[in-house]
C-alpha positions as a printed NumPy array, in Angstrom:
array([[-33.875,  95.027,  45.502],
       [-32.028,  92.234,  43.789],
       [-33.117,  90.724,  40.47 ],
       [-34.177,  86.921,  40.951],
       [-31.786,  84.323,  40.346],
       [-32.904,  82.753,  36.923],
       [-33.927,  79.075,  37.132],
       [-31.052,  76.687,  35.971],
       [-31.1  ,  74.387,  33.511],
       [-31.587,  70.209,  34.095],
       [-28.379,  68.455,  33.606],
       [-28.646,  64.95 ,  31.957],
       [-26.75 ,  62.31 ,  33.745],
       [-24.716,  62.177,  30.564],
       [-24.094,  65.86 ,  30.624],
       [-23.101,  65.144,  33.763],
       [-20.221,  62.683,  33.249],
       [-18.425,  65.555,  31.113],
       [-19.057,  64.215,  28.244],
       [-18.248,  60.291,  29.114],
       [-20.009,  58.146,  26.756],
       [-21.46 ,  55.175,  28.214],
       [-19.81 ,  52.286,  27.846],
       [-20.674,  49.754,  25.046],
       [-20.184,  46.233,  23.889],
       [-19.81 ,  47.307,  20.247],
       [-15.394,  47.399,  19.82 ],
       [-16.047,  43.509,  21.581],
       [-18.24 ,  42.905,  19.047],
       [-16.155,  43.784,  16.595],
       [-13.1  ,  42.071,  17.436],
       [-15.318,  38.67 ,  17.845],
       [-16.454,  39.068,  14.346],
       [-13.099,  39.881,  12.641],
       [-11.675,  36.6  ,  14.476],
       [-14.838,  34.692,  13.005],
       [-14.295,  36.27 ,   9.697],
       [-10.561,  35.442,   9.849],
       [-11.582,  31.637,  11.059],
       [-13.781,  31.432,   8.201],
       [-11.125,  32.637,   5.651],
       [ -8.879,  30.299,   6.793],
       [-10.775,  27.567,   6.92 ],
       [-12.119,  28.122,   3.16 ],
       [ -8.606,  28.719,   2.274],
       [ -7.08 ,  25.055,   3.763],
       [-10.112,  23.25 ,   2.463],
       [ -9.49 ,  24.149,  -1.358],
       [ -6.225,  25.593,  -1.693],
       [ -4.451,  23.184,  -4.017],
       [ -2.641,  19.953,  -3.792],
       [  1.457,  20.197,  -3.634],
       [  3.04 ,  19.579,  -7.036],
       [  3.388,  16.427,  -8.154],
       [  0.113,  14.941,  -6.06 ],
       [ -3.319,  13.229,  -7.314],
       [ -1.187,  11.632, -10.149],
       [ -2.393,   9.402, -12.927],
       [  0.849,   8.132, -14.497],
       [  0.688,   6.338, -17.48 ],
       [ -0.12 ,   2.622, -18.749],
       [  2.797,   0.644, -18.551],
       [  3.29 ,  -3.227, -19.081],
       [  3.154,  -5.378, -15.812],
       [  6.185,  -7.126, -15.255],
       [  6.089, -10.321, -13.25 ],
       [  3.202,  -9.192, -11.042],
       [  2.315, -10.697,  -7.283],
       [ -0.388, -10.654,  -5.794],
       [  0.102, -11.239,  -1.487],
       [ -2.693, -11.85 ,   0.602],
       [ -2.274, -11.666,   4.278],
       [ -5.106, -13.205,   6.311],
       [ -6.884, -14.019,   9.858],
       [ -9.54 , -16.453,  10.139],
       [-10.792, -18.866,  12.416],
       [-10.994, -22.687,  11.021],
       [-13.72 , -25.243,  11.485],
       [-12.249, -26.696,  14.688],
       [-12.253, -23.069,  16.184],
       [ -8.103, -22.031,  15.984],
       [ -7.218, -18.586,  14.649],
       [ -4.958, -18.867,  12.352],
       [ -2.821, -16.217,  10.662],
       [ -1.445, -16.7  ,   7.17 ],
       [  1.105, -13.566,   6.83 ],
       [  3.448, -12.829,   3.571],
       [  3.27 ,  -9.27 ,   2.635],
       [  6.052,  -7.928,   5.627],
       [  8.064, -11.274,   4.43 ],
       [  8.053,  -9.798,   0.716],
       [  8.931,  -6.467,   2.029],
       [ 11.891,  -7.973,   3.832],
       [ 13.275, -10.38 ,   1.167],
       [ 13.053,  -6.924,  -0.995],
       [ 14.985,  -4.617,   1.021],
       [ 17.379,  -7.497,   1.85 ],
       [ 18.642,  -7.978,  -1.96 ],
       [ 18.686,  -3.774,  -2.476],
       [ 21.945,  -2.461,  -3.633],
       [ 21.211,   0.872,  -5.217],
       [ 18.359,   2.378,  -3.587],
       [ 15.268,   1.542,  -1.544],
       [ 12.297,   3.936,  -0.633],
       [  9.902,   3.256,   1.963],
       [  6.406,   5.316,   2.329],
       [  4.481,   3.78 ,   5.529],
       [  1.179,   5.662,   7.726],
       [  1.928,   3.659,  10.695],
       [  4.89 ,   2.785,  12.169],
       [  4.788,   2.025,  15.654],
       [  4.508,   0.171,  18.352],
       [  0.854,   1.711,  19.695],
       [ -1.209,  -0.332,  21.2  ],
       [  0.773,  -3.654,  20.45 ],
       [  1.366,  -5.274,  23.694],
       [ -0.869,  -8.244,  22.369],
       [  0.997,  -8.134,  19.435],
       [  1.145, -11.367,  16.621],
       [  4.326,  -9.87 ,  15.101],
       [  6.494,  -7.33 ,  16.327],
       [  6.555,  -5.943,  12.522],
       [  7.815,  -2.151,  13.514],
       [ 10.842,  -4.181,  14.632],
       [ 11.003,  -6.386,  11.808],
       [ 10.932,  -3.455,   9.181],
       [ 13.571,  -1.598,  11.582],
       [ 15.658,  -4.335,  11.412],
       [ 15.575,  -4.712,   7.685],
       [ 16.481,  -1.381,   6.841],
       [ 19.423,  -1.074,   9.287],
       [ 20.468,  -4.578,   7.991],
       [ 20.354,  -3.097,   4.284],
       [ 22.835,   0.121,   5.805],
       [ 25.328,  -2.424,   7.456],
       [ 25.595,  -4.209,   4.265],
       [ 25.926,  -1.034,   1.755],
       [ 26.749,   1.936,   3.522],
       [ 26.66 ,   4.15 ,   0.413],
       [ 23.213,   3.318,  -0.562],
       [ 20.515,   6.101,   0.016],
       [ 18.13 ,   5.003,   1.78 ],
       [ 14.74 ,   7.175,   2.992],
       [ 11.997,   6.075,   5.246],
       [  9.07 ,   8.485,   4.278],
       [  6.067,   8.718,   7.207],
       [  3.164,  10.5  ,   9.223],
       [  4.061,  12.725,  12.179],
       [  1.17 ,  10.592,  13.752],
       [  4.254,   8.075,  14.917],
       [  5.611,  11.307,  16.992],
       [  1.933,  12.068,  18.079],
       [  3.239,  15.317,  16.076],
       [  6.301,  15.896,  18.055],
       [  4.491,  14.895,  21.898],
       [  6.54 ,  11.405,  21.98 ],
       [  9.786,   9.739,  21.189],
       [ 10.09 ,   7.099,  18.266],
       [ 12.896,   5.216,  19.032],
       [ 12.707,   2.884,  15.741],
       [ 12.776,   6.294,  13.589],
       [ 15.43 ,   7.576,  15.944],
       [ 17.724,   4.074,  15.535],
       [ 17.377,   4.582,  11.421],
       [ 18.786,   7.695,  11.873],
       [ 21.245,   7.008,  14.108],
       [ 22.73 ,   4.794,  11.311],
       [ 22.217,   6.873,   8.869],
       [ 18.986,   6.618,   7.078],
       [ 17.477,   8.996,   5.778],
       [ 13.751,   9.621,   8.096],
       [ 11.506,  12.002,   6.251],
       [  8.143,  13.436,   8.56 ],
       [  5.544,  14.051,   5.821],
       [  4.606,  17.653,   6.215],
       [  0.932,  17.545,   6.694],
       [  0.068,  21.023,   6.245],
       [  0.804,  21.275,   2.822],
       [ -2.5  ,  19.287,   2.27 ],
       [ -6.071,  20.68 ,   1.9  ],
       [ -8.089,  20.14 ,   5.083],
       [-10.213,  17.309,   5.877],
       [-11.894,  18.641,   8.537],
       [-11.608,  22.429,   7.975],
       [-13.873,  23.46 ,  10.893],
       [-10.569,  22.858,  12.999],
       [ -7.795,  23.383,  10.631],
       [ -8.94 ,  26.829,  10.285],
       [ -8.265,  27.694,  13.482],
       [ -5.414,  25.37 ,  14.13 ],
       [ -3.453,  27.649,  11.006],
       [ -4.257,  30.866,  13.261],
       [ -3.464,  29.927,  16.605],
       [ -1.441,  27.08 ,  17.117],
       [  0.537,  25.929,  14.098],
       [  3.625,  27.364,  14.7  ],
       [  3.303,  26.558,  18.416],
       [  6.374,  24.328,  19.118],
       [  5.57 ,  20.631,  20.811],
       [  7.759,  18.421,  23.895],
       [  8.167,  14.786,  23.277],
       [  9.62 ,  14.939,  27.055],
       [  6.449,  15.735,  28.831],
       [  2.989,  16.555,  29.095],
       [ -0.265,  16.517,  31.333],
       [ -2.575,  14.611,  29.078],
       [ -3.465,  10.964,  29.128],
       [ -1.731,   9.246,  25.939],
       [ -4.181,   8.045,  23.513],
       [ -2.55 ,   5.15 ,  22.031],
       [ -0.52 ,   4.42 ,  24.756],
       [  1.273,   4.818,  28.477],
       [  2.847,   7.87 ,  29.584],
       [  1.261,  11.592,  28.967],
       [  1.127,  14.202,  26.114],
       [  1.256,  17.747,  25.594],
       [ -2.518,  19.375,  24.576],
       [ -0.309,  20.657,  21.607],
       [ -0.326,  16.836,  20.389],
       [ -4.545,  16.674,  20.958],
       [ -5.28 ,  19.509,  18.351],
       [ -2.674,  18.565,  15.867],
       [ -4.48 ,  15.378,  15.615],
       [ -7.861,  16.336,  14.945],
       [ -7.329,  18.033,  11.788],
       [ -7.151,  14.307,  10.639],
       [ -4.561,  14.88 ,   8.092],
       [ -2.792,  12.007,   7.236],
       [  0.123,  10.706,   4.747],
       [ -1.673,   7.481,   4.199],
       [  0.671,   5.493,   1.765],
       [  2.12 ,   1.966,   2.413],
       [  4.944,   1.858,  -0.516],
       [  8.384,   0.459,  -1.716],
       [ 10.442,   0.977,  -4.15 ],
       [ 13.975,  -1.203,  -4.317],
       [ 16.441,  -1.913,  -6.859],
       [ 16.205,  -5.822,  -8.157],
       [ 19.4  ,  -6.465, -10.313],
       [ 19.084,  -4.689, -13.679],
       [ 15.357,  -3.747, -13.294],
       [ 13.153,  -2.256, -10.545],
       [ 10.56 ,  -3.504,  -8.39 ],
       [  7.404,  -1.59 ,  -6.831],
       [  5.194,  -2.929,  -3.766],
       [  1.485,  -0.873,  -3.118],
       [ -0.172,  -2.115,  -0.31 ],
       [ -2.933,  -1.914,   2.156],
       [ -0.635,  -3.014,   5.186],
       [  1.529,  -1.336,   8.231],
       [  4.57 ,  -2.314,   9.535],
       [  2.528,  -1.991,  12.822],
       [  2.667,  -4.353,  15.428],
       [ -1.014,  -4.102,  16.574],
       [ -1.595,  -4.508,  13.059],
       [  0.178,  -7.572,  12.651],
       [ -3.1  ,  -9.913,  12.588],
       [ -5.21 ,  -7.523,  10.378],
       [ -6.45 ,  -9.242,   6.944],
       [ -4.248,  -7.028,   3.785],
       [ -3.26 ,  -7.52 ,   0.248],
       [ -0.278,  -6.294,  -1.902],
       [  0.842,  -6.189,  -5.647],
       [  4.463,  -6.259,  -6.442],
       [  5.939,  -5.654,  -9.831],
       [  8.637,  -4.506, -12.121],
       [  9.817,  -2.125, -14.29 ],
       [  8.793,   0.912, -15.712],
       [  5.652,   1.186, -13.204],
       [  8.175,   0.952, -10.089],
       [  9.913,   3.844, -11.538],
       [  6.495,   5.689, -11.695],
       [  5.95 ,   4.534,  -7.756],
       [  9.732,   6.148,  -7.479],
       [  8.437,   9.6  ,  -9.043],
       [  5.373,  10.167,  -6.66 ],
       [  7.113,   9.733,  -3.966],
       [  9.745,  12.116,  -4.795],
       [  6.791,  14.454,  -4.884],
       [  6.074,  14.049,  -1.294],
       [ 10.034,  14.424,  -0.232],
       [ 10.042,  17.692,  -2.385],
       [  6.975,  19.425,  -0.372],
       [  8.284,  18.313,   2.56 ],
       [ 11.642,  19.956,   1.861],
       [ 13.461,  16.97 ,   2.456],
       [ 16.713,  16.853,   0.116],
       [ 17.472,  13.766,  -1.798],
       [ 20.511,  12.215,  -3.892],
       [ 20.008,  13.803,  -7.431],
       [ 20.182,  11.709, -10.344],
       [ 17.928,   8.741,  -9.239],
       [ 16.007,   6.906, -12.2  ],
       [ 13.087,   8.815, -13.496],
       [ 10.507,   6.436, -15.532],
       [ 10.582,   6.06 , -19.31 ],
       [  8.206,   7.824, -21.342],
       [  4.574,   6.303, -21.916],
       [  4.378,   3.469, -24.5  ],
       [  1.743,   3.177, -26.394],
       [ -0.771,   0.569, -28.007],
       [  0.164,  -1.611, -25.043],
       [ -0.695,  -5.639, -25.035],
       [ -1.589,  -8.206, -22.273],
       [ -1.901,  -7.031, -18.692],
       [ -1.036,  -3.687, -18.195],
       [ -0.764,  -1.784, -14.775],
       [ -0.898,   1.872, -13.725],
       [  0.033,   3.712, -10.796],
       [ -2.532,   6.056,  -8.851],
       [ -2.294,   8.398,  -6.397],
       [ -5.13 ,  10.763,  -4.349],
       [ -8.082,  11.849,  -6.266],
       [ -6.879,   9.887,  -9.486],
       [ -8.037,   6.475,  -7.594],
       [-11.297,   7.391,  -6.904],
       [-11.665,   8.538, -10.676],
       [-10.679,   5.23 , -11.725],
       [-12.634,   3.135,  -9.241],
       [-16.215,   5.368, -10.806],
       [-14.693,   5.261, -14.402],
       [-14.551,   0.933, -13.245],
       [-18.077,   1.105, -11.893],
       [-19.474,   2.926, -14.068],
       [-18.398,   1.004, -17.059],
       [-19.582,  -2.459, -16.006],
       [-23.156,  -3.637, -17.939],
       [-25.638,  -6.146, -17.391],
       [-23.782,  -9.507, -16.923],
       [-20.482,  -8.408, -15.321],
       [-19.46 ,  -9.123, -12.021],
       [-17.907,  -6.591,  -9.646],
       [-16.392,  -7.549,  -5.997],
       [-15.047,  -5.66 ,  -3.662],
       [-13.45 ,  -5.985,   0.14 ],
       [-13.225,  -2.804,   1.926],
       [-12.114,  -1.97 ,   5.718],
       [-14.291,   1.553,   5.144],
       [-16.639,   2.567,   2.719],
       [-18.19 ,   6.091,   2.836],
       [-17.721,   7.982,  -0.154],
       [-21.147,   9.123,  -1.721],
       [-20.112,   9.165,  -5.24 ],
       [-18.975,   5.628,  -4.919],
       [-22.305,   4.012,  -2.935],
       [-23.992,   5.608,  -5.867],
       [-22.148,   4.377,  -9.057],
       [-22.433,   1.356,  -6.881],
       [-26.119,   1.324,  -6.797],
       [-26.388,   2.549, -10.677],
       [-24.618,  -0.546, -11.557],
       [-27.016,  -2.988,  -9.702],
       [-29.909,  -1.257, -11.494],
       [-28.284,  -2.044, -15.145],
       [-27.889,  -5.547, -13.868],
       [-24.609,  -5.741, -12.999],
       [-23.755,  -8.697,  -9.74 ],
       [-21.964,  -6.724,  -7.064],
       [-20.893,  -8.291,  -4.548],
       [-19.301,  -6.251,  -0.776],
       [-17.481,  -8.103,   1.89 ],
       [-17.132,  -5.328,   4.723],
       [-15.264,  -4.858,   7.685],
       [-18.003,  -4.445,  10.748],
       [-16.207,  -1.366,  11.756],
       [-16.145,  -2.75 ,  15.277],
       [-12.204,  -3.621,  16.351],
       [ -9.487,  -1.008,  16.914],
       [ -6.651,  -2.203,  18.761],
       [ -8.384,  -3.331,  21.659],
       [-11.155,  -1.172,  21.456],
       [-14.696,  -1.816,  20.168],
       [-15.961,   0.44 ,  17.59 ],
       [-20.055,   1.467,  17.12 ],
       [-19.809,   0.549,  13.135],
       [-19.777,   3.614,  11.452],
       [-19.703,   4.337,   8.48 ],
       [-19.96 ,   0.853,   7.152],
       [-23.048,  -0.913,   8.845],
       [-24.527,   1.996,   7.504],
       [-22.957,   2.414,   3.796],
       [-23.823,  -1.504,   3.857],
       [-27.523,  -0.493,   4.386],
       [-27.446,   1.744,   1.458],
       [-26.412,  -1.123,  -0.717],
       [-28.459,  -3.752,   0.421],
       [-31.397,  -1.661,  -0.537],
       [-29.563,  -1.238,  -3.867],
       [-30.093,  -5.085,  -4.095],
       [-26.634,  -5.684,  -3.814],
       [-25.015,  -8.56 ,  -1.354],
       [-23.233,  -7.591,   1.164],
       [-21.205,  -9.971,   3.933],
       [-19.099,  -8.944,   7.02 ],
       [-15.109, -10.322,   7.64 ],
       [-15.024, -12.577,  10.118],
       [-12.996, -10.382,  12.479],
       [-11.894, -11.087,  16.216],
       [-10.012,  -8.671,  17.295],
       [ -8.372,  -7.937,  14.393],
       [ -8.955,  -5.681,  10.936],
       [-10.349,  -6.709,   7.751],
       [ -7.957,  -4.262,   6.212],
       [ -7.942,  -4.882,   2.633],
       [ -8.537,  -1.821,  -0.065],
       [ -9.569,  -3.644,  -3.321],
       [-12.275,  -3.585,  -5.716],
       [-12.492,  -5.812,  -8.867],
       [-14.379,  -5.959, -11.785],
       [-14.977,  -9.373, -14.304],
       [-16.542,  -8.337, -18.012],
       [-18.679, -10.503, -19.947],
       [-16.607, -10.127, -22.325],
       [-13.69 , -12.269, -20.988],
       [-11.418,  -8.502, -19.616],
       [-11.388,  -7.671, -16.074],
       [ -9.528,  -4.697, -14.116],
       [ -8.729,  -4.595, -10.275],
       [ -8.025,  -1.587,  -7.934],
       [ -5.628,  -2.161,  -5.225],
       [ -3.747,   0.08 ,  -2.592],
       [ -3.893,   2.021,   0.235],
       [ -7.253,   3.947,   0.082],
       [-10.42 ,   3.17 ,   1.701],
       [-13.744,   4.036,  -0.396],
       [-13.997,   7.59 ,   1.924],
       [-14.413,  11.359,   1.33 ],
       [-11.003,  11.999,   2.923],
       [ -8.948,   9.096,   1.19 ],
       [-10.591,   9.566,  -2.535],
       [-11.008,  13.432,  -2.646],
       [ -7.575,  14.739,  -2.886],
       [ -7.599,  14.819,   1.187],
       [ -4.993,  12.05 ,   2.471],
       [ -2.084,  10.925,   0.739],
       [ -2.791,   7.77 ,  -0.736],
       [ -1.349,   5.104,  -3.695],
       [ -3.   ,   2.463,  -5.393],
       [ -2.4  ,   0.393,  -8.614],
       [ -4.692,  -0.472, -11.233],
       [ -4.497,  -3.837, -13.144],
       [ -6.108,  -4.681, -16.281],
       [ -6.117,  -7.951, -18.054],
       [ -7.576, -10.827, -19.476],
       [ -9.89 , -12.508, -16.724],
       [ -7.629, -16.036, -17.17 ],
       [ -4.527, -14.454, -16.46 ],
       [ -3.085, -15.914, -13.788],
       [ -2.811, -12.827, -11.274],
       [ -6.518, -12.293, -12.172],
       [ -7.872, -15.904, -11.366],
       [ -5.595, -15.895,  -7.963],
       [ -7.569, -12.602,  -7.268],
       [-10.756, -13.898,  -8.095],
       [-10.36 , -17.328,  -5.572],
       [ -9.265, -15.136,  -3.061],
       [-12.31 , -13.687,  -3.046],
       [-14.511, -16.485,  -3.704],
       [-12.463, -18.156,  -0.506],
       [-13.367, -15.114,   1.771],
       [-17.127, -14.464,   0.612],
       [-18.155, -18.639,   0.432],
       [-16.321, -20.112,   3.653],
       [-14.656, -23.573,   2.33 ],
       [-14.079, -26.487,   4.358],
       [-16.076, -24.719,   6.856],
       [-13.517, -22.443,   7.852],
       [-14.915, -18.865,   8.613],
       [-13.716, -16.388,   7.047],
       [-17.212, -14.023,   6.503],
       [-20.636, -13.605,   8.308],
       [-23.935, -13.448,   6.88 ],
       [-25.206,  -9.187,   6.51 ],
       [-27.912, -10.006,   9.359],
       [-24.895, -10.477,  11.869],
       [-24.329,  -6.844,  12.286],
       [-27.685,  -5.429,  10.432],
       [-27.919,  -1.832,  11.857],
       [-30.612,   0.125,  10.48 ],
       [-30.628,   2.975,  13.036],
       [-31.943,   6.201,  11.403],
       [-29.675,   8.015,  14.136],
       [-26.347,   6.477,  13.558],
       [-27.346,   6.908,   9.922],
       [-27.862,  10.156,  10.295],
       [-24.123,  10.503,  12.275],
       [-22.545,   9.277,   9.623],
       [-23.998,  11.388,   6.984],
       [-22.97 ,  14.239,   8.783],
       [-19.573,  12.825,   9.389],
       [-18.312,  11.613,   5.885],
       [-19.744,  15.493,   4.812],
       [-17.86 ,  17.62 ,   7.416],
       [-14.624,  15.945,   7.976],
       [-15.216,  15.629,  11.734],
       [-14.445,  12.003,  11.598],
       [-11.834,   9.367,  11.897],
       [-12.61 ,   7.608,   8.626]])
């Protein structure tokens, strides 16, 4: 009799599958949060890792030597003609055209974007200069310092930068990633993935955006991480001495009608100018003729107007050291194409409080090149100060840019100080983002540089002879919680064009 067969044991489906875990989302998981923890790294890293050497400089006092003050500007007279009163690209010109030694040109935009309705074909006319200045002297060095924006970062030809070097001038493509990040949600990821990804200026799929023809996607993200070499500079040789132009304008052509000011002068300062912009060749490992000039050392205990050259974050600590030193009884003025930066509106605001008259003629933020804007950030910074108590007017714009970069203070007590260059009142031109340059005057208010400054202004905020050149703050009034909101978010994350 056989034994009975014992009962066998229950086998798990897992005991089943020999052993075969089941499969599970966890090694996906992990990979997805090492690439977020590497974004995030990165992005930390580009948003405060230093300046290059030689950047946010504060150089030193020096006396102002035969200072100008140009004033380009669009308005519309009392029989209705737009007129356009243009000097600072003639300046430029009559200064490259005497050079003999050296000249050193810094300019953002330099192009022919969008300029089909152009007043002035000024990409051409700087062009021209420059290869005018090489046919003359062929020895001289001469650089041409600018933003890889004019390639669309490699995704289109630039025939103007490509005829200067054709003859022999010296084209230097600021390199951008060297600066901290203004918008360091992208950049973050642009410095793991696609950085080193090479671009095609002969062809692409994607609608230009500032012009015919089509771009690579490469072109797309390099532009959003809204870096920018933002200066508009010259330096030249004049005779014996030196001479140094800041300004607020482009050799542009769709540019060529937008409202600008400039401040030329001589000396030791334009050897200053000189020095910070050798800072910007050296980081982008461009190589230079050694032995050019290098400025004097700082005098001191300095008399009668005095000027000082600025670059990055040491302009917006001069504009709040400005502002924050006026008192009951001075008057402060300023013309800005943006204003954004919080610190600013706020010293701003403290001022009008201790009684100080302020002053703002805006740009509406509503013209670019053909396109019409939604007024951020300024309809909405202007808010801000009009509840401040302070006035505020719009430039009379059609089509074009109130462009200038200038804010100017009057004391009681007969002094008065200007700031002039190429940064806008924003997060990303004051806070060590952008490149920028400005200049910073200081004087007696009867000088005569100061009182041509001060009926500039007084032209531009009262409309004489009933020619328009501002609009009352009602005009373009917007008081939308929403957009306020936008740009709030905007000027604090860096996902912005301003």
């Amino acid at each position: 009799m056989s034994s009975p067969t014992p009962p066998q044991p229950h086998k798990s489906p897992v005991t089943q599958a020999a052993g075969k875990p089941e499969p599970s989302g966890r090694p996906l998981l992990g990979v997805l949060l090492a690439v977020l923890l590497a974004w995030l790294l990165m992005a930390l890293f580009q948003a405060y890792k230093p300046m290059p050497k030689g950047l946010s400089a504060s150089m030193p006092m020096r006396a102002a030597e035969n200072v100008q003050l140009l004033d380009d500007r669009t308005y519309v007279t009392a029989g209705g003609e737009r007129v356009s009163n243009q000097r600072i690209f003639d300046e430029i010109g009559r200064l490259i055209g005497q050079a003999r030694k050296l000249i050193v040109v810094d300019m953002f935009l330099y192009n022919e974007f969008a300029g089909k309705d152009s007043y002035r074909l000024l990409t051409d006319d700087l062009t021209n200069a420059l290869l005018a200045a090489r046919e003359r002297h062929a020895d001289m060095s001469i650089v041409l310092i600018t933003d890889p924006f004019n390639t669309l970062y490699g995704g289109l030809q630039a025939p103007h930068l490509e005829q200067l070097r054709s003859a022999g001038i010296q084209v230097v493509i600021s390199d951008l990633n060297e600066l901290p990040a203004s918008n360091p949600f992208w950049s973050g990821l642009w410095h793991l993935c696609c950085r080193h990804a090479g671009n095609n200026a002969d062809g692409g799929w994607l609608p230009n955006p500032v012009g015919d023809g089509k771009v690579t996607l490469r072109s797309y993200l390099a532009l959003i991480n809204f870096r920018a070499n933002h200066r508009k500079t010259l330096i030249v040789d004049e005779g014996d001495t030196w001479a140094g132009l800041v300004t607020s304008a482009n050799p542009h052509d769709a540019s060529s009608r937008h409202s600008n000011n400039a401040l030329v002068f001589r000396g030791a300062a334009a050897l200053d100018l000189l020095a910070t912009e050798i800072s910007v060749l050296d980081f982008s490992g461009a190589l230079y003729t050694v032995g050019w000039p290098q400025p004097p050392l700082a005098i001191q205990d300095l008399e009668g107007t005095q000027l000082q050259v600025l670059t990055e974050g040491r302009i917006r600590d001069a504009v709040l050291e400005l502002v924050d030193s006026s008192v009951a009884g001075d008057q402060l003025d300023m013309e800005m194409f943006y204003l954004a930066h919080r610190p600013t509106i706020e010293a701003l605001a403290r001022a009008s409080a201790r009684g100080v008259a302020i002053r703002a003629l805006l740009d509406p933020n509503r013209d670019a090149f053909g396109r019409e804007k939604n007024g951020i950030p300024n309809r909405q910074a202007a808010w801000d100060l009009r509840d401040a108590g302070i006035a505020v007017r719009w430039c009379a714009t059609s089509g074009e840019q109130c462009h200038r970069k200038w804010i100017r203070l009057e004391r009681a007590n007969g002094s008065a100080e200007f700031v002039l260059g190429s940064a806008n009142f924003t997060r990303r031109n004051l806070d060590n983002l952008n490149l920028e340059t400005s200049v910073r005057l200081v004087s007696q208010g009867n000088a005569p540089v100061m009182r041509q400054a001060r009926a500039l202004f007084e032209r531009n905020w009262s409309n004489p002879g009933g020619n328009l050149y501002s609009q009352p703050y009602e005009d373009f009034a917007d008081h939308s919680r929403w957009r306020y909101g936008i740009y709030r978010f905007m000027e604090f994350s860096g996902l912005s064009t301003f």
